[in-house]
N, C-alpha and C positions, 0 to 999 in steps of 0.2 A: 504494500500500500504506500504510497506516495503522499507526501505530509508536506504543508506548506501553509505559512501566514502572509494573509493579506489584510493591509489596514486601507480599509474606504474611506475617503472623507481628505477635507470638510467637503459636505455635501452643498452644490450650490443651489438655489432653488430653496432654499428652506428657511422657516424664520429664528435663526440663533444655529448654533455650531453645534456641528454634529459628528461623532466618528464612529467609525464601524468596523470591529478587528473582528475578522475569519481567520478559523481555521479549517484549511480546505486539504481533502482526497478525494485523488481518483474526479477530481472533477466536478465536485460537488462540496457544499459548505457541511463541514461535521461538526464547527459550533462557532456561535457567536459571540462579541459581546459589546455592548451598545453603550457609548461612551460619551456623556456630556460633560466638555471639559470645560467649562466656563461657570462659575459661580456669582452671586447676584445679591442672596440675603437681604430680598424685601421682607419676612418675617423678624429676624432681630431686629432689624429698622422701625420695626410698626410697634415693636413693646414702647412703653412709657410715654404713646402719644394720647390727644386728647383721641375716645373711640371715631370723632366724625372725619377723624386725618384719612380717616383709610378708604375713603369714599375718593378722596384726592389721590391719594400714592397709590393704593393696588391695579388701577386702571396702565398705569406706570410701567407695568410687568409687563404688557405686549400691545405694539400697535397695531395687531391685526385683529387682537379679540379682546380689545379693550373694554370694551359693553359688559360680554359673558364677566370679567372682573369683577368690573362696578356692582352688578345687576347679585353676585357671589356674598357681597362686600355688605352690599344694602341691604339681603335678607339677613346675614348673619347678626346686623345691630338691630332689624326688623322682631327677630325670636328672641332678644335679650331684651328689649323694650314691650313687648308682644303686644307688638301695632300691626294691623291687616291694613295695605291698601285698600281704598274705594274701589268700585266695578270700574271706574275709568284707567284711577291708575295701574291699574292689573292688564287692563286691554295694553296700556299704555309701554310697560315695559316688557310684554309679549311683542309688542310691534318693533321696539328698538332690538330688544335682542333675536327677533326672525330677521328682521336685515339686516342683520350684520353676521349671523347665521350661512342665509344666502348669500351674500357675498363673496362667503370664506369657501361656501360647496363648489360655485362659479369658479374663482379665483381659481380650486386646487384641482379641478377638470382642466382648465385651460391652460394656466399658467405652469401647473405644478406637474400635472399627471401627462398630460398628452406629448408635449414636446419628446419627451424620451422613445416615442415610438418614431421620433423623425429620426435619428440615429443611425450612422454609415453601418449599423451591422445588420439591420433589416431594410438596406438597399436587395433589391431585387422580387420582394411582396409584391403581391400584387397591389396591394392598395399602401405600396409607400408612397410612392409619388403626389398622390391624393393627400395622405397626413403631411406631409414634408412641406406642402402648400396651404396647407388650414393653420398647421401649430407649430411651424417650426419659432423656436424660442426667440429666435433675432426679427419677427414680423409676421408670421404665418397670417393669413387673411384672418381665420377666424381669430385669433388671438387680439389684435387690433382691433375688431369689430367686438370680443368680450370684454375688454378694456376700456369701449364707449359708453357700452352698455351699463357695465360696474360704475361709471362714473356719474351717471346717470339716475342708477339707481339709490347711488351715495346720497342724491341730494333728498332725499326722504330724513335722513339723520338733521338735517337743518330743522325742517321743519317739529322734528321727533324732539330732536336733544340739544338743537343750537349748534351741535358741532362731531366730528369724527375726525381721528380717536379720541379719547379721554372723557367723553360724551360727560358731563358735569350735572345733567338732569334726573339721574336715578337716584333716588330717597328711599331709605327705608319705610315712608310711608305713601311710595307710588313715585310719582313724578314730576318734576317740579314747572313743566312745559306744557300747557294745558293750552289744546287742540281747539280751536272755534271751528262752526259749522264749513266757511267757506274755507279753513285750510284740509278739514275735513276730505273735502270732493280733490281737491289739488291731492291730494296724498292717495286716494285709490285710483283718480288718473293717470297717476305715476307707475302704482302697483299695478293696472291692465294694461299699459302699456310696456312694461317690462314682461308680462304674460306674453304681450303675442312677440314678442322679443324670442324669450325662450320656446314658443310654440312654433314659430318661424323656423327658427336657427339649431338651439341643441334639441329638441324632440320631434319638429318636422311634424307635431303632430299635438290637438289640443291635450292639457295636459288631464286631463277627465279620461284620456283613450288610455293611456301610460299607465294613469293608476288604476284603469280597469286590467291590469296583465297579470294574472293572479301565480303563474307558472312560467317556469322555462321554457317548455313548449308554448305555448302562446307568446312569449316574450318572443324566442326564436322566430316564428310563424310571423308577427308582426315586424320584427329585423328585416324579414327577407320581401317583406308587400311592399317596400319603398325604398326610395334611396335618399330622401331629402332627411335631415338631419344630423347630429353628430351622436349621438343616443345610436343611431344604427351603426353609424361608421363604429364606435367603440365595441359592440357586440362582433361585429367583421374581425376586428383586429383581436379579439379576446379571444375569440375563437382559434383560429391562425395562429396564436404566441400560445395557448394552454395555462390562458389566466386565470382559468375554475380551479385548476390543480396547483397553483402556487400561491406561498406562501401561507399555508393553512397555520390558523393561531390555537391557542387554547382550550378553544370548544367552551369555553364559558365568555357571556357579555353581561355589563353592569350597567342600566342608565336608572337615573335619580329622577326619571319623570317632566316633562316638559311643559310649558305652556300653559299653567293653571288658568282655571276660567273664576270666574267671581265669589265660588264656592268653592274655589281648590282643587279641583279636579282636574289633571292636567290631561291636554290634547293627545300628548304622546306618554304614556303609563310609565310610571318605572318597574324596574326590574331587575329579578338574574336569571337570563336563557342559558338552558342547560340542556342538552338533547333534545332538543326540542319544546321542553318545559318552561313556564315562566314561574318563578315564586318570587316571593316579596324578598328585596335584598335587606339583610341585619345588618343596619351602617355600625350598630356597635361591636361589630365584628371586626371594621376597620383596624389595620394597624401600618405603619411602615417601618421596616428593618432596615438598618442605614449599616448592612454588614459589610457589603462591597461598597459604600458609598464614601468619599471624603468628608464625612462628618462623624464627630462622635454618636456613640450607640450603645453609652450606657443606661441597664437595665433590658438588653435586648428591645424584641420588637415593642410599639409602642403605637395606641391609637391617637390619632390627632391630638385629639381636648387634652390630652400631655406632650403633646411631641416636642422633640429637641433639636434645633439647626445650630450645633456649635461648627464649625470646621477644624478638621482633625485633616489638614492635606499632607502628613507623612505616616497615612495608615497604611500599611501596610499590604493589606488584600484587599486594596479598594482600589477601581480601577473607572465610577463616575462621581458626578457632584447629585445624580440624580437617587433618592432614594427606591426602595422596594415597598409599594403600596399593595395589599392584598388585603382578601374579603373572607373572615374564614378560615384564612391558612392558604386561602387556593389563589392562582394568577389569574384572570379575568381581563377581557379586553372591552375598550369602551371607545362610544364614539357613534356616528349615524347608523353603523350596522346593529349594534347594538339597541337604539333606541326602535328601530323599525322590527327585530324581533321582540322585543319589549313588550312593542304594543300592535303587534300581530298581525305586519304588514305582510299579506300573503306571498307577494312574489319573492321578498326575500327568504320568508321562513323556508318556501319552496329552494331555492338558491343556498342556501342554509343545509336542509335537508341533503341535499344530493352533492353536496360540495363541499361541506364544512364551510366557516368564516377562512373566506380566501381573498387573493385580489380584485376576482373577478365580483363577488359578494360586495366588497367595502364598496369600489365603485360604485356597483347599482345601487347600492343602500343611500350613498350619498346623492344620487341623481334619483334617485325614489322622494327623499326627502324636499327635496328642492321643486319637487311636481306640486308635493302635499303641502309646504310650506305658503306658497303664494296663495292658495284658496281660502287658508286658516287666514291669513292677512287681510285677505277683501273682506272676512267674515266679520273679523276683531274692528275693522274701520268703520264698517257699517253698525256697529254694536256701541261705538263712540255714543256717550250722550252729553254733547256742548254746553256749556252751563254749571254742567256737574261736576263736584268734587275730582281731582283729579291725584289727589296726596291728603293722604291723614297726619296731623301733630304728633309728633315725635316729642318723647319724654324718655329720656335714661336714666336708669336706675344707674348709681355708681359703682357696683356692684352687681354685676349677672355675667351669663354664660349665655351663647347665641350661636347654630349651627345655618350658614347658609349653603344651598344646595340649587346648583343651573346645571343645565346642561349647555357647555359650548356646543361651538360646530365640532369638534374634535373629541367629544365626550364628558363624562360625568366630571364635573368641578365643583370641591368644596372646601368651605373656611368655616373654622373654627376658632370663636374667640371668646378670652375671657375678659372682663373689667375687674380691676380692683380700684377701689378710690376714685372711680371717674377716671382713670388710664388705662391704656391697655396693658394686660400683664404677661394676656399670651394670645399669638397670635398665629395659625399653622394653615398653610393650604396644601392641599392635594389634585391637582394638576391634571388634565385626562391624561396629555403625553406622559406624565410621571406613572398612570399607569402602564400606558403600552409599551413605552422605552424603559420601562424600571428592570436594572438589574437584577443577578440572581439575589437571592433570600438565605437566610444561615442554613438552611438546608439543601443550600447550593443549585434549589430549581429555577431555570432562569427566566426573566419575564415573557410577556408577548410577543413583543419581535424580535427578542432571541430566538424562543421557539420559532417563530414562523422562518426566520430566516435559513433553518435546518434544511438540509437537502437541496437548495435553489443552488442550480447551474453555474458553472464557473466557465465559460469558456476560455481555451488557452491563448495568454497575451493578454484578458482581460483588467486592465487595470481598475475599472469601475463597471466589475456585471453586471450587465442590464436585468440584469434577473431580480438584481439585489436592488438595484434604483429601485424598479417594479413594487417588489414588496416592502419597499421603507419607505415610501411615497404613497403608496397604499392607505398607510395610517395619516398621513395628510400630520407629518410632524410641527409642532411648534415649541421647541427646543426653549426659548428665553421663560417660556411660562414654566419648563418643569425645574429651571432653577432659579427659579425665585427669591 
């Protein structure tokens, strides 16, 4: 057998630094390890401020999903005050955090995911020359043409929150930017026009059609009745590279429930899929082990509402700054695939089913979502009621304890904070990348895309496998958030 390391990285295309050591036989990766070498320490930063700083700083941690922060930020003083938004401002920060949501699915289709199949090692496809001319990364048509669109779409956050990133209008008791009737109408012209954008361009096809495809066969069946959109083109090429068969993950997913409506009920269910199964996930189960991590990890592993971000950078068997988050004991992966098994979005469970959580899986999951998210938008706009409260009075106690829990684009995000004396005493987030990119655990199992990265192709001369892009692009990484 034939033994060999390869270290990937930095990867470009990604938000914050990322490295990737293989070890590879025979041709194939026999184990990984996922390495974020950059540290940040916005949680010591947040102890001994006044609790409302963190409404300011956490947004701080990343300028592509600055919202999912805030929106993290503001339930978590939300349950320590145990203030409910009014029905507006609930619509209000389901609508800022869905566009910014969308954006992030858009963005990691076009920007992120697609260019990589322009690439000199899949000259001679049949449908290279086609990708090479929609997404290659220096201009591709459609890329410039989702970059108008995204821009476009941006301007909804004016109206939403005053501004993007750092969106300064989410309160723990709603939102501080209250909608009148005529910006009302300007805001879901925005959002059907961005519909037939996407019904034009990525689906080719109304998106009512999409989310009636309840299986692979009819999904397939519908790929092959047209040619107009990139929803098809993506199925073509998935098929042709054997993106159902790579980078299979953990077989377990985690999401904390989306989109609550006036009573809590959120749009998209939380959960933990597991064979097929959904059950309610035990967040007191949480822990993160910081064994292989650059930080201290005394008292072993530890759940949030105590965790510890000392930096310990001459540990010895530590090899990222990222820690090890697990549900249970067990590695779980999180993110749009997860939330769409969750909450029992047929054609992935079917995708799921027959394929395990693969490439080809996240993909759809995240352009599943991005069908279902615009409708819930025109829904929550029309549900606006002008006039009406938009934010409830906040009052903190100087003393409590507060769990907030969003689902980014990228999957399940949460902070945990405590007050003493009217400051904060402690303050800990857990990151969706920090679950997919987390290291192995003192039982040396290693995270999610360590596993999934197992077995993906090496071709010889490859200095950066496309196999490996494939499935670490997959997870739609955002690196600056898991080291926080």
């Amino acid at each position: 057998m034939s033994s060999t390391r390869l270290i990937v990285g930095p990867f470009n295309r990604v938000e914050g630094d990322l490295e990737v050591r293989l070890d590879l036989a025979n041709g194939r990766v026999r184990s990984a390890q996922v390495v974020s070498p950059m540290y940040r320490g916005f949680e010591p930063m947040l102890v001994g401020r006044d609790p409302l700083d963190a409404l300011v700083i956490v947004p701080r941690i990343c300028g592509i999903c600055s919202v999912s922060q805030s929106l993290a930020a503001a339930r978590a003083l939300a349950d320590a005050a145990g203030v409910q938004p009014p029905p507006n401002g609930t619509l209000a920060l389901n609508l800022l955090a869905a566009t910014e949501n969308v954006a992030d699915h858009l963005t990691h289709f076009y920007l992120f995911f697609m260019p990589d199949f322009t690439r000199p090692v899949y000259a001679g496809r049949a449908w290279f020359d086609d990708a090479a001319r929609r997404y290659a990364s220096d201009g591709g048509e459609q890329l410039r043409a989702m970059l108008a669109a995204r821009a476009r779409w941006f301007e909804l956050m004016g109206l939403l929150g005053g501004r993007w990133p750092h969106t300064h209008s989410l309160l723990p008791g709603g939102s501080s930017r209250a909608i009148e009737a005529a910006e009302r109408l300007r805001l879901l012209a925005r959002v059907r026009e961005f519909r037939a954008w996407l019904e034009r361009q990525l689906y080719g096809a109304p998106l009512e059609t999409v989310l009636a495809l309840r299986d692979e066969v009819q999904l397939q069946a519908w790929a092959a009745s047209g040619s107009a959109g990139d929803l098809r083109r993506f199925v073509t090429i998935a098929a042709d590279c054997g993106l159902a068969t790579l980078g299979r993950g953990p077989g377990r997913c985690l999401s904390y429930g989306a989109f609550p409506d006036a009573l809590g009920t959120p749009a998209l269910a939380p959960g933990l899929w597991h064979a097929g199964r959904v059950t309610p996930p035990e967040l007191d189960t949480i822990t993160e082990d910081a064994t292989h991590a650059w930080l201290a990890d005394a008292g072993g592993p530890r759940h949030p509402r105590d965790g510890l971000t000392r930096p310990d950078a001459a540990k010895h068997e530590a090899y990222t700054w990222n820690k090890a988050p697990r549900l249970a004991g067990q590695v779980v992966e999180t993110g749009a695939v997860a939330r769409q098994l969750c909450a029992g979005q047929p054609l992935v469970a079917d995708l799921a089913q027959r394929h395990g959580v693969t490439v080809y899986t996240r993909v759809i999951a995240r352009l599943v979502e991005l069908a279902r998210l615009v409708p819930l938008m025109e829904g929550w706009l029309q549900a606006l009621a002008p006039r009406e409260p938009f934010a409830a009075p906040l009052n903190l106690p100087p003393d409590a304890e507060g769990v907030g829990l969003n689902e980014a684009a990228r999957g399940a995000l949460g902070h945990w904070l405590r007050m003493e004396g009217g400051r904060i005493a402690q303050y800990q987030i857990v990151a969706p990348t920090s679950w997919n990119f987390s290291p192995r655990d003192a039982a040396g199992t290693p995270g999610p895309l360590e596993q999934a990265l197992v077995d993906a192709p090496v071709q010889p001369g490859e200095a950066t496998p496309v196999a490996v892009q494939h499935i670490v692009r997959s997870f739609d990484p955002c690196m600056v958030c898991t080291v926080h």
